[in-house]
C-alpha positions in Angstrom: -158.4 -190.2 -67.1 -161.6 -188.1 -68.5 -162.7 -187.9 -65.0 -159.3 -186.4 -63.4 -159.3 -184.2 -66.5 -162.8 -182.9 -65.6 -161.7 -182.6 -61.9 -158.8 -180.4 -62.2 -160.7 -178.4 -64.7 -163.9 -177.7 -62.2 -161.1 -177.2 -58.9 -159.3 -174.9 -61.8 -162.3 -172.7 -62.4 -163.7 -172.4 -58.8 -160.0 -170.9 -58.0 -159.8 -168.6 -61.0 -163.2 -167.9 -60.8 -163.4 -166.2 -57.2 -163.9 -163.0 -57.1 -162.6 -159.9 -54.9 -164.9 -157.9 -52.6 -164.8 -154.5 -51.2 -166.8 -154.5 -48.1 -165.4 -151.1 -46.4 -163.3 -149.0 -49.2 -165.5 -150.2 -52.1 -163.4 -148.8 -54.9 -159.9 -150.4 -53.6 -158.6 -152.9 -51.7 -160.1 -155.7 -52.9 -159.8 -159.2 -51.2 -161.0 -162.5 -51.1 -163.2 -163.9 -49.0 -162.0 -167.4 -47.3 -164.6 -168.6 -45.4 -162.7 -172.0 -44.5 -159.7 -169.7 -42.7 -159.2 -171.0 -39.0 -157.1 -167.8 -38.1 -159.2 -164.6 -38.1 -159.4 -161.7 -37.2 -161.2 -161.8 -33.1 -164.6 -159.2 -33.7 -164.3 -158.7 -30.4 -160.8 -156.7 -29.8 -160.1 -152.7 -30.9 -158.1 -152.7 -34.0 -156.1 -149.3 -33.7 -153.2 -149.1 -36.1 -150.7 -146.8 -37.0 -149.2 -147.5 -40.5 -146.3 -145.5 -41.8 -146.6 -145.1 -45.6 -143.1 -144.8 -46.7 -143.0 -146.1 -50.5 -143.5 -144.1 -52.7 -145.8 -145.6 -56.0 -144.0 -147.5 -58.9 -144.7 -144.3 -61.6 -146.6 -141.4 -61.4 -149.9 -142.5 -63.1 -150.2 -145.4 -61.0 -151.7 -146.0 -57.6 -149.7 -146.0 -54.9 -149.3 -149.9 -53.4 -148.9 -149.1 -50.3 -152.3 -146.7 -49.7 -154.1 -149.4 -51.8 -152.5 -151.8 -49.1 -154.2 -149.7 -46.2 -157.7 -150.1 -48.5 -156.8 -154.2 -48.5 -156.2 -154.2 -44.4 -159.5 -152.4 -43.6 -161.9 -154.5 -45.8 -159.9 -157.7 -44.9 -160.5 -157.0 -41.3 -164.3 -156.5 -41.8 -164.5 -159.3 -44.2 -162.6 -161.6 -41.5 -165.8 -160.6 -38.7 -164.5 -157.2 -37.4 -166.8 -154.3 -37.2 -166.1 -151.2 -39.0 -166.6 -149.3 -35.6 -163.5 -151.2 -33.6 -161.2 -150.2 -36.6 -159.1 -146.7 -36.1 -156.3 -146.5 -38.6 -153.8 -143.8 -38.2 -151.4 -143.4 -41.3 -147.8 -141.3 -41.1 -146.9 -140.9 -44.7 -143.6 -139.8 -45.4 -140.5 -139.5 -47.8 -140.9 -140.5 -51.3 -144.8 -141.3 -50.4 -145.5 -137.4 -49.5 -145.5 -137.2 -53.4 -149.3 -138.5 -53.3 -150.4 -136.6 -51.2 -150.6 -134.0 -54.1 -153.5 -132.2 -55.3 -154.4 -132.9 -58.9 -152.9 -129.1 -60.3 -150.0 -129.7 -58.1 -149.8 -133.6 -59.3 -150.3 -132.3 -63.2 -147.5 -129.9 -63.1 -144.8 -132.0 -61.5 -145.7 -134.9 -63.5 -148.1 -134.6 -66.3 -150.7 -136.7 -65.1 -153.3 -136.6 -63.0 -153.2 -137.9 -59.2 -154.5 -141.6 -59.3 -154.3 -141.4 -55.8 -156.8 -139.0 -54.8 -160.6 -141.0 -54.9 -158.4 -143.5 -52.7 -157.5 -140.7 -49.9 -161.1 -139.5 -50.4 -162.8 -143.2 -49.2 -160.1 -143.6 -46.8 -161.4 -140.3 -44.8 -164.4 -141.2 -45.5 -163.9 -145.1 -44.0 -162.4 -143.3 -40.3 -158.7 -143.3 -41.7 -156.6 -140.4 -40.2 -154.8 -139.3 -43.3 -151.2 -137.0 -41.8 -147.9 -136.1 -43.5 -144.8 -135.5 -41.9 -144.2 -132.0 -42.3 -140.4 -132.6 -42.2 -141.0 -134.3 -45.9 -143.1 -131.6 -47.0 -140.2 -129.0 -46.3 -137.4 -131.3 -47.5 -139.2 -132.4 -50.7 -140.5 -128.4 -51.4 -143.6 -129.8 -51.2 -146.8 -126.8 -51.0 -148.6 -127.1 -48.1 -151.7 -125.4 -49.8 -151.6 -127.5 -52.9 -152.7 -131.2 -51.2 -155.4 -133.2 -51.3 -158.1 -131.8 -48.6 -158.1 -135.4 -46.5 -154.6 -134.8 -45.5 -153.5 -133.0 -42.3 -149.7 -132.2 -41.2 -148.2 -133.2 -39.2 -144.7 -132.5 -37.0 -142.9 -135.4 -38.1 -143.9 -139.1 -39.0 -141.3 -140.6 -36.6 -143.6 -137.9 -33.8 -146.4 -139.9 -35.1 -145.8 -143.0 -34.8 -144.2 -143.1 -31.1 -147.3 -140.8 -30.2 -149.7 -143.3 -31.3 -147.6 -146.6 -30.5 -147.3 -145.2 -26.8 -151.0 -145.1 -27.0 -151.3 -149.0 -27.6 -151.5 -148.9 -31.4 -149.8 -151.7 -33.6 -147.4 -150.5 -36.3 -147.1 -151.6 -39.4 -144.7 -150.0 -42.6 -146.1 -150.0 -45.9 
């Protein structure tokens, strides 16, 4: 009995004990490494993704899941054996996501806090990550084009972007 007891505790901590890593977006994102996984990712393909940000975060002073999600792709994809280089990620962000795309004045004054949001679109452009939002949100949402964070372009439409960039071969994924 002492010996299952001691089993279960040292199997217990190994799994608790594991901790994340950041290889590409070091500040979010963070995964696990499973080096015992028999599907990976293949280092030799082009990853090019289009991922349409649509969710918009859980409260105002919290990060957004969704952009944290795009964070978790790109290191999982280098942790898994993919080079950084054969990664383009493309992300269409849109309705109640357009909200964090923000500036931190902007952010402050519609709700009190600062942007959590912003180091994250910062390590994103500075990872490759093509950062647009669909200017039909912007205008519906009365959202001032001059008050976002600097890493985010605009764009026509997200449903433009993502046929645009599917017809070019790129997977799409909603977040």
């Amino acid at each position: 009995m002492k010996l299952l007891v001691a089993v279960c505790l040292c199997i217990t901590t190994s799994v608790v004990a594991q901790t994340r890593v950041n290889p590409v977006i070091k500040s979010y994102g963070g995964i696990f490494p499973v080096p015992d996984a028999v599907e990976k990712p293949d280092p030799t393909l082009e990853y090019n993704i289009v991922i349409e940000i649509e969710r918009a975060s859980d409260k105002p002073d919290t990060l957004s899941w969704a952009l944290n999600n795009v964070a978790r792709l790109l290191n999982l994809h280098v942790a898994g054996g993919v080079p950084k280089e054969k990664i383009q990620v493309v992300l269409a962000i849109h309705g109640g996501a357009a909200y964090t795309v923000l500036n931190n004045q902007a952010h402050r004054a519609k709700y009190g806090v600062d942007n959590p949001n912003i180091k994250l679109y910062q390590e994103l452009s500075e990872a490759g990550v093509k950062i647009y939002v669909c200017g039909q949100s912007l205008i519906a949402r009365s959202i001032d084009r001059t008050k976002m964070v600097p890493q985010v372009k605009i764009a026509t439409s997200m449903l433009t972007t993502l046929t645009t960039y599917q017809l070019k071969g790129y997977a799409v994924l909603e977040f």
